[in-house]
C-alpha positions in Angstrom: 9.9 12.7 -14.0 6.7 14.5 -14.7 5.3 15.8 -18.0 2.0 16.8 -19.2 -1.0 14.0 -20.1 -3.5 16.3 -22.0 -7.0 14.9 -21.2 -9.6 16.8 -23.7 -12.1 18.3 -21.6 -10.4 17.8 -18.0 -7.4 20.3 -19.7 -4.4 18.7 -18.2 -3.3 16.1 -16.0 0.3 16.0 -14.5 1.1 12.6 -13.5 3.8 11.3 -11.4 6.9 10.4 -14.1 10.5 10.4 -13.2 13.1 10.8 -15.7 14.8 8.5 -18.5 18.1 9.4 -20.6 20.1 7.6 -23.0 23.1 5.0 -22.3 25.6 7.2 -23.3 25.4 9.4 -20.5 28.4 11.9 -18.9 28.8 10.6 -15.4 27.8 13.3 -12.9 30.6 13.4 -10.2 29.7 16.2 -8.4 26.9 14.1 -6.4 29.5 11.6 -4.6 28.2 9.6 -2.0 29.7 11.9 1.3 29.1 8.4 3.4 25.5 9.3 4.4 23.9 9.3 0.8 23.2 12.0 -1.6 22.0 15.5 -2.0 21.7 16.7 -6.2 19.0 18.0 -8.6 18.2 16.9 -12.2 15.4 18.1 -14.7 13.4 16.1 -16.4 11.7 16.3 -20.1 9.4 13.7 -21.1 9.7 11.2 -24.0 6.2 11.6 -25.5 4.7 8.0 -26.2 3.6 7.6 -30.2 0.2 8.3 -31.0 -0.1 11.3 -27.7 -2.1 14.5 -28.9 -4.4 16.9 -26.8 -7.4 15.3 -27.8 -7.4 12.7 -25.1 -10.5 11.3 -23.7 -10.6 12.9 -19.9 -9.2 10.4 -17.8 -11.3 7.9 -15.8 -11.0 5.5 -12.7 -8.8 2.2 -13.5 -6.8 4.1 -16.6 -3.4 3.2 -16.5 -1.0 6.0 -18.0 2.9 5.4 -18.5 5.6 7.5 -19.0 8.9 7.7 -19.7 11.5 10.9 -19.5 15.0 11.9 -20.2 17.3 13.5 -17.2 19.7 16.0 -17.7 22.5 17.7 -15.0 21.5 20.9 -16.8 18.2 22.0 -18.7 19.2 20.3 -22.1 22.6 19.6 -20.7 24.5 16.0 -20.7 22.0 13.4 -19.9 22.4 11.2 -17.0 20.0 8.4 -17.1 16.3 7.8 -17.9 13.0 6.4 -16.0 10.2 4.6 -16.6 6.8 5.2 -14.5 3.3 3.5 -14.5 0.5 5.1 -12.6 -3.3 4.4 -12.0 -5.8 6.5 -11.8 -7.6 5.4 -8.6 -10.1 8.7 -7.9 -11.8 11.1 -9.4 -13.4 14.1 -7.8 -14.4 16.8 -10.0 -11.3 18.3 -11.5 -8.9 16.6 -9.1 -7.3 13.1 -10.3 -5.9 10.8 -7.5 -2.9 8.4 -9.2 -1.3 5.7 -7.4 2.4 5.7 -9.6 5.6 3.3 -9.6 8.7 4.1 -11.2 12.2 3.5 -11.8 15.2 5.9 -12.2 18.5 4.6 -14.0 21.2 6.7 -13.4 24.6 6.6 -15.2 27.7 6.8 -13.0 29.4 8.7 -10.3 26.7 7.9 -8.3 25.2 5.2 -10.6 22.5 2.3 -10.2 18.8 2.8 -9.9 16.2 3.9 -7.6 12.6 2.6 -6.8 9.9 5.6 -6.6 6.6 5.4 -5.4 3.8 8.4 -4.7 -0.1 8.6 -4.5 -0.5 12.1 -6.2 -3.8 14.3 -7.0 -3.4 16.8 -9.9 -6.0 19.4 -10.5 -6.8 19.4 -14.6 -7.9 22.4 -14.7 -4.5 23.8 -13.8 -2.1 23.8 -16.5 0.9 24.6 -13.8 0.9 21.5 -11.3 1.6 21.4 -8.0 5.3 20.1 -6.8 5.0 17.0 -5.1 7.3 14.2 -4.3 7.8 10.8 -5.2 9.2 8.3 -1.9 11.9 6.8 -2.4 11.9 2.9 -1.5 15.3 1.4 -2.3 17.6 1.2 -5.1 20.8 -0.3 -6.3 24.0 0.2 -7.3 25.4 3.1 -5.5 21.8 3.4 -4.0 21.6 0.3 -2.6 19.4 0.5 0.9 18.3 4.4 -0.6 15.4 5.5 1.1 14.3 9.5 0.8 12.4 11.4 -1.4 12.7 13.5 -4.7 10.8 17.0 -4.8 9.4 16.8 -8.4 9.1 20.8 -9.3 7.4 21.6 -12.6 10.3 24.3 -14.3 8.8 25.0 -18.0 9.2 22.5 -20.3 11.3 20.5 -18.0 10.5 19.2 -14.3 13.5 19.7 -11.7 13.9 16.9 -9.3 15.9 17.5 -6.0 16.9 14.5 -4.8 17.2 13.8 -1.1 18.9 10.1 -0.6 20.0 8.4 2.2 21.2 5.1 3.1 20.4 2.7 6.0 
C-alpha cells in the first residue's frame, strides 16, 4: 500500500498507499474469519501512474498525490485484490512531510469485500528507507463489514508487507 513518490531535491517521499490487484484474483483461504475477525499479511507493489519519473518538483503544502498498488499472498505471488489511496500533503517541516491519506482495499475472496483506511503519516525525504507506520482501519464491507483495526504497512524491498489486524464489532 506504500511505494515511493520521488520529489527532486526533497529525495523521497513515502506516502501512505495500500494495495490494488487485478479481478482475477486466487481467493486466499487461509485468512477465514475465526468469528472475531482476521489476522493475515499481504505485500504490496505499486502501480506507477503515467508520466512518474524522479524529477518531481519537491512536494509542497495542499499537493494532492494518489496511488494505486497491486496485493499479492506472496512477493509476486497470486494477487488478491488492489487499492486505491489519495493523500494531502498538509505540513512541511524541513525534510519531514505530514500527509493526511484515504484509501480503499478490494480484496478478492475467502475473506472478500473492502476496507476503508485512513492515517496522518510524516515521512522523512531524505530517507530512502521509510519508516513502518499504520493505516486505521474504519470499516469495510463484505466479509469486513463493521472492520475496525489497523494494518502495519512495513517497507520489504520493492514491495511493502501489510499485516493486517481486523476485527469486527
Amino acid at each position: 500500500m506504500i511505494r515511493s513518490l520521488r520529489t527532486g531535491a526533497l529525495g523521497v517521499c513515502t506516502a501512505a498507499a495500500v494495495a490494488a490487484v487485478a479481478f482475477a484474483a486466487a481467493p486466499f483461504s487461509a485468512f477465514a474469519d475465526d468469528g472475531e475477525g482476521f489476522e493475515f499479511t499481504l505485500y504490496a507493489k505499486q502501480v506507477p501512474p503515467p508520466g512518474t519519473n524522479e524529477s518531481s518538483p519537491p512536494p509542497k503544502v495542499g499537493d494532492h498525490p494518489v496511488f494505486a498498488d497491486d496485493l499479492y499472498k506472496t512477493k509476486g505471488g497470486d494477487t488478491v485484490g488492489r487499492d486505491g489511496v489519495a493523500c494531502a500533503v498538509v505540513r512541511l517541516s524541513g525534510d519531514q512531510v505530514d500527509m493526511d491519506c484515504v484509501g480503499t482495499i478490494l480484496l478478492n475472496g475467502g475473506p472478500g469485500g473492502q476496507l476503508a483506511v485512513q492515517a496522518l503519516t510524516t515521512f522523512d525525504t531524505s530517507n530512502d528507507t521509510p519508516a513502518a507506520f499504520d493505516l486505521a482501519v474504519t470499516g469495510g464491507t463484505g466479509d469486513f463489514k463493521n472492520a475496525h483495526g489497523y494494518i502495519r504497512v512495513t517497507p520489504d524491498g520493492d514491495y511493502d508487507r501489510m499485516d493486517f489486524h481486523i476485527t469486527k464489532r
